[in-house]
C-alpha positions in Angstrom: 2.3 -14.1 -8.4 1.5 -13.1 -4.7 3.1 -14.4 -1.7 1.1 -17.2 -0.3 0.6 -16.9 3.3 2.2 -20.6 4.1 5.5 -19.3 3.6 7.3 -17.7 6.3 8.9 -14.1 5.3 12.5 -15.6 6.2 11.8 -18.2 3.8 10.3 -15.8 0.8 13.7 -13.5 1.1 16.0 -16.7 0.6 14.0 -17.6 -2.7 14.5 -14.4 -3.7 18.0 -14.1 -3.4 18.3 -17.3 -5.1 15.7 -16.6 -7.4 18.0 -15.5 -11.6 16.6 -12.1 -11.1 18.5 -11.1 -8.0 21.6 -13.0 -9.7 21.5 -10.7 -12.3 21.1 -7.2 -10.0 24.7 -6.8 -10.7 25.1 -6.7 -14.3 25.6 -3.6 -16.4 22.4 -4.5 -18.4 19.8 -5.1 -15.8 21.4 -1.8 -13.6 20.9 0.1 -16.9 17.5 -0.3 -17.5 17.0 1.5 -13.5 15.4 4.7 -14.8 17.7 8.2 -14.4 16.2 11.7 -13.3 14.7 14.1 -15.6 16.9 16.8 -16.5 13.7 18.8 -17.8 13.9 21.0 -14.9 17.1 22.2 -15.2 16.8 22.7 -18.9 13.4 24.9 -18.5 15.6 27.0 -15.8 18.6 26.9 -17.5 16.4 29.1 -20.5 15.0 30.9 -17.6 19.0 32.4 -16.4 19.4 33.4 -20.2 16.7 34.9 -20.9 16.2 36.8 -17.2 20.3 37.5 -17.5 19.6 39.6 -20.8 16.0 41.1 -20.3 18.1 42.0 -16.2 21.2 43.1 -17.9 19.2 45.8 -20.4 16.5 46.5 -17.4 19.1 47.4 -14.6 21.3 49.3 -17.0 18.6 51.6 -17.9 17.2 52.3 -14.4 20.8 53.2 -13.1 20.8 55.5 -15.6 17.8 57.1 -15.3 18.9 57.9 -11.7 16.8 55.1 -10.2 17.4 52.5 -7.3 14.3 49.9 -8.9 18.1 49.1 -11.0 18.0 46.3 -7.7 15.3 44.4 -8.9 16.3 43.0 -11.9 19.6 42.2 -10.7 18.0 40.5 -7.6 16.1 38.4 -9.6 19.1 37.3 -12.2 21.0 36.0 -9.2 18.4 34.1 -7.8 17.6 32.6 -11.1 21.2 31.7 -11.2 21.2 30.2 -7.8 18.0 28.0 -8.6 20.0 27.1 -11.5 22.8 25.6 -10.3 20.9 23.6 -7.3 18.6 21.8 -9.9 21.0 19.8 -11.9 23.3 18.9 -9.0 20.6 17.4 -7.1 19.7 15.8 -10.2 23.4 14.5 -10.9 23.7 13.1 -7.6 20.8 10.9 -7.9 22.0 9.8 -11.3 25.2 9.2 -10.5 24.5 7.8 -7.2 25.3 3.8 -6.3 22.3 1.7 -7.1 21.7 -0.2 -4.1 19.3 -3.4 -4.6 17.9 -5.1 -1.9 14.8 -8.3 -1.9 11.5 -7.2 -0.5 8.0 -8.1 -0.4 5.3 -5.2 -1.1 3.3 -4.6 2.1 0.6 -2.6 0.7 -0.4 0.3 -2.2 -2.5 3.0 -2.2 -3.6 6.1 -4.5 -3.9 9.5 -3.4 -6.9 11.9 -4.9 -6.5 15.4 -4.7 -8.5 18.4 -6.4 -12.1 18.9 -8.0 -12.7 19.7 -11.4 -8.8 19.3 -11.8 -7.9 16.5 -10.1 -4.6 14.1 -9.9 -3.7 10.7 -8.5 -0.6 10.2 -6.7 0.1 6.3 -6.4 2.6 5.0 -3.4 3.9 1.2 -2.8 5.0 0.4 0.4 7.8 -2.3 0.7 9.0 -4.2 3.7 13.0 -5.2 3.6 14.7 -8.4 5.0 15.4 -6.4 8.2 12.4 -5.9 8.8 12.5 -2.1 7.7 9.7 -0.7 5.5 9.5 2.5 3.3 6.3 4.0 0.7 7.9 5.1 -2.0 5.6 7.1 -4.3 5.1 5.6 -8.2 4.9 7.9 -11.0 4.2 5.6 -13.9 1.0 4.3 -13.2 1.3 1.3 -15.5 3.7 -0.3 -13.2 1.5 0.4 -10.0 -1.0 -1.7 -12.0 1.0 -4.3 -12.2 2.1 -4.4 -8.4 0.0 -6.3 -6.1 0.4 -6.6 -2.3 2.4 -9.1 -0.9 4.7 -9.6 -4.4 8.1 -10.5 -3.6 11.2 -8.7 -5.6 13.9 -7.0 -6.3 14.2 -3.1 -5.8 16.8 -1.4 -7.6 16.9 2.3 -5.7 19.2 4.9 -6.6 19.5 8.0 -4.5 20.3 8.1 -0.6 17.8 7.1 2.4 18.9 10.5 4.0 18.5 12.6 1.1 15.2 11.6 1.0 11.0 4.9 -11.9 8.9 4.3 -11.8 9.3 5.3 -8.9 10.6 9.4 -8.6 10.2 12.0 -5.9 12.5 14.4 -5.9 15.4 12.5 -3.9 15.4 9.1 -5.5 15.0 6.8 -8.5 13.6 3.2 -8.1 12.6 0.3 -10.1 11.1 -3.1 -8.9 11.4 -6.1 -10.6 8.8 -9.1 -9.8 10.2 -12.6 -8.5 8.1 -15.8 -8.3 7.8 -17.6 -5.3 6.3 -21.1 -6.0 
């Protein structure tokens, strides 16, 4: 239910520290259920290094043979394949492994992005304000759950990742998920 407007916002964050869903942010089963990072990516390049190591491998061997210095290419494009390699699923393992940090807030305002013509695609974002007064859009991916958000909801938000490194919620540096409290 929304925040009604009687309520001052020092008074909505105590409620929702006392409210039983911030009294459960610490337990193993509620921090579980915070989503984790797709390790698709690194899988899809991880195929990539295999199969450009052994197509590389046969390509370069047979233009150093033939006398050729196009042997470069090949080889080139094997290393940087491993080097794309290796960043993907470290970025990804520091975000899943990262501390979960939860903190109350209040959702300030949503909106939905619309880009393309024929081929278009929405990009949703949620903007929450914190109890110190900080605010931050975080862009939504599961558009289910920016459905079910409305402005001025108070709740918990569950973010994993770092603030300088950049779920529901998932862009590249972070992995979020908000959990609705009632204010009566």
């Amino acid at each position: 239910m929304p925040v009604t407007h009687t309520l001052n916002k020092a008074e909505i964050f105590r409620r929702i520290r006392e409210s039983p869903q911030y009294a459960e942010r610490e337990k193993k089963p509620r921090r579980n259920r915070v989503p984790q990072t797709d390790s698709m990516p690194a899988v899809v390049v991880g195929v990539y290094v295999v199969i450009a190591g052994g197509v590389g491998f046969v390509v370069t061997r047979n233009l150093f043979q033939t006398g050729g210095a196009w042997g470069f290419v090949p080889l080139i494009a094997v290393i940087l394949g491993v080097v794309i390699y290796l960043f993907f699923p470290g970025k990804s393992d520091r975000i899943s492994g990262g501390q979960i940090k939860v903190e109350p807030v209040i959702v300030i305002g949503k909106r939905a992005e619309v880009r393309g013509g024929r081929y278009a695609s929405t990009n949703y974002y949620v903007a929450f304000e914190f109890e110190s007064g900080k605010r931050r859009e975080l862009a939504v991916y599961e558009g289910g759950l920016f459905g079910r958000i409305s402005e001025e909801d108070a709740g918990v938000l569950y973010l994993r990742g770092s603030d300088e490194v950049g779920a529901a919620f998932l862009r590249g540096n972070y992995v979020a998920d908000f959990e609705r409290v009632q204010i009566e």
